[in-house]
C-alpha positions in Angstrom: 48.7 -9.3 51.3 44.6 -9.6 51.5 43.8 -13.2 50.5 41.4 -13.5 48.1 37.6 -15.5 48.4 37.1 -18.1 46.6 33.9 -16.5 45.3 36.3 -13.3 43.7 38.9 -15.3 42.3 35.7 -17.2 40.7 34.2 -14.2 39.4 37.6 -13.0 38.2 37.9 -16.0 36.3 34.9 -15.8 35.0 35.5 -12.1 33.6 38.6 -13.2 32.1 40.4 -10.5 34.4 42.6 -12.8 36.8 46.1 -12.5 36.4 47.5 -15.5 35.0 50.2 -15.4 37.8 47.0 -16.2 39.8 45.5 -19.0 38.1 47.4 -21.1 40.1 46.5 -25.4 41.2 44.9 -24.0 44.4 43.2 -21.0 42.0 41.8 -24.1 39.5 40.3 -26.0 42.5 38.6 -23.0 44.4 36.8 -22.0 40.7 36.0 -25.8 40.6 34.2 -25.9 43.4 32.8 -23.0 42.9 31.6 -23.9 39.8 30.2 -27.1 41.2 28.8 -25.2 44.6 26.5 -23.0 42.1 25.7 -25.3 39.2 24.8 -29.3 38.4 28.0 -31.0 38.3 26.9 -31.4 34.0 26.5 -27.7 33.7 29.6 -26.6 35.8 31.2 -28.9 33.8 30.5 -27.5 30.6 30.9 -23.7 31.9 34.2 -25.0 32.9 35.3 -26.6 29.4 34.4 -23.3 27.9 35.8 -20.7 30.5 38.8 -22.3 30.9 39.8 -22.4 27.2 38.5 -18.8 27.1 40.6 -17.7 29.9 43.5 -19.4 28.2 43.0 -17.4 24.7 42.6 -14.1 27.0 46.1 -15.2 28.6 47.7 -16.3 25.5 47.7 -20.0 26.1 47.1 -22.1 22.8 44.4 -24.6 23.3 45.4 -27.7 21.4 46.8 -31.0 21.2 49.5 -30.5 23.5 48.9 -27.4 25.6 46.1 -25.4 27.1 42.8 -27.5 28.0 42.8 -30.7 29.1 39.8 -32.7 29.3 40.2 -35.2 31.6 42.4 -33.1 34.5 39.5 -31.1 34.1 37.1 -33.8 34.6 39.1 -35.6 36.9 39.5 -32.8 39.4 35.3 -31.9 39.1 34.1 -35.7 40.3 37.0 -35.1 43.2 35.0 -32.1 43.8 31.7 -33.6 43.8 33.0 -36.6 45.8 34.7 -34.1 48.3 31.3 -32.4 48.7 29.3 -35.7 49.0 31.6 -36.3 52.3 31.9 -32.7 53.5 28.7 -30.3 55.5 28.0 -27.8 52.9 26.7 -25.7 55.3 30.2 -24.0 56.0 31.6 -21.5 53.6 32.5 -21.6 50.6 36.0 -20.3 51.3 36.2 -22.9 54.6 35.4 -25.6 52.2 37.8 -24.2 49.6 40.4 -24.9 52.5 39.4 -28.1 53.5 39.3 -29.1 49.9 43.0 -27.9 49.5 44.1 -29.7 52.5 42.3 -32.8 51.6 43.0 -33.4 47.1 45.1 -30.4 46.4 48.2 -32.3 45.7 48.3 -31.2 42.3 50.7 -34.6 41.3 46.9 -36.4 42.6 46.0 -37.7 38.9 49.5 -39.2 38.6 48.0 -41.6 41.8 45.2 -42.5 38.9 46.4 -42.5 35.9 50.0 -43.6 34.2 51.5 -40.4 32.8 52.2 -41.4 29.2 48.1 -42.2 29.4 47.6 -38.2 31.3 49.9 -36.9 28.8 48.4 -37.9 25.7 46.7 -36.5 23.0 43.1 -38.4 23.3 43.4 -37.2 27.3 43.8 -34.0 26.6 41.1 -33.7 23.9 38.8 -36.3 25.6 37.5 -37.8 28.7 39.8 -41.3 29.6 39.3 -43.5 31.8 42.1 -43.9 34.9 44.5 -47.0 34.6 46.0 -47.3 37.5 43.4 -46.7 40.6 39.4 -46.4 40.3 38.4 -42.6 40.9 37.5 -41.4 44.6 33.7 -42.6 44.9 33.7 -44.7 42.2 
């Protein structure tokens, strides 16, 4: 099996023409980064807010209270990017900082580490950006 680059499973995500077997943890981070590598961290983060809930419609996944988007995962995982980036030589490739970035935050129970789950899980989270209540963010 030929590994995808980070840059293809972007671009596939950005077509709307990824499998949704693909859009795995490690799928979410590489477009992340991605996002982040070729836009301001405000701008990737509104291309994300809106390609993600695209890509859900696309797949079938109901954005809405209680499934689809989330918010703050979303915006929680994009200042990990931008803090893994601030710590990291750019320099290297995309897909060798993809890797690197795995190996480093892709634990995907991380915002559990930040965040009680009952304030992760709820409504205002998902719709909204919340503050963590159990550890300041990486950087912060």
């Amino acid at each position: 099996m030929v590994k995808s680059s980070t840059s293809s499973i972007a671009q596939e995500f950005c077509d709307c023409t990824l499998p949704k077997s693909a859009w795995t943890h490690k799928a979410h981070l590489r477009v992340g980064l991605w996002h982040l590598m070729s836009y301001s961290p405000p701008t990737a983060l509104n291309l994300m807010r809106e390609r993600i809930q695209r890509y859900n419609i696309v797949c079938g996944v109901v954005n809405s209270e209680t499934s689809g988007y989330h918010e703050t995962i979303t915006q929680f995982y994009l200042k990990v990017i931008v803090y893994f980036l601030e710590q990291h030589d750019v320099s290297q490739s995309i897909d060798q900082l993809a890797e690197s970035l795995i190996q480093a935050w892709g634990n995907r129970n991380l915002p559990l580490s930040y965040y009680s789950k009952d304030r992760l899980m709820s409504k205002e989270a998902r719709q909204h950006w919340v503050e963590p209540d159990l550890a300041r963010m990486p950087g912060a």
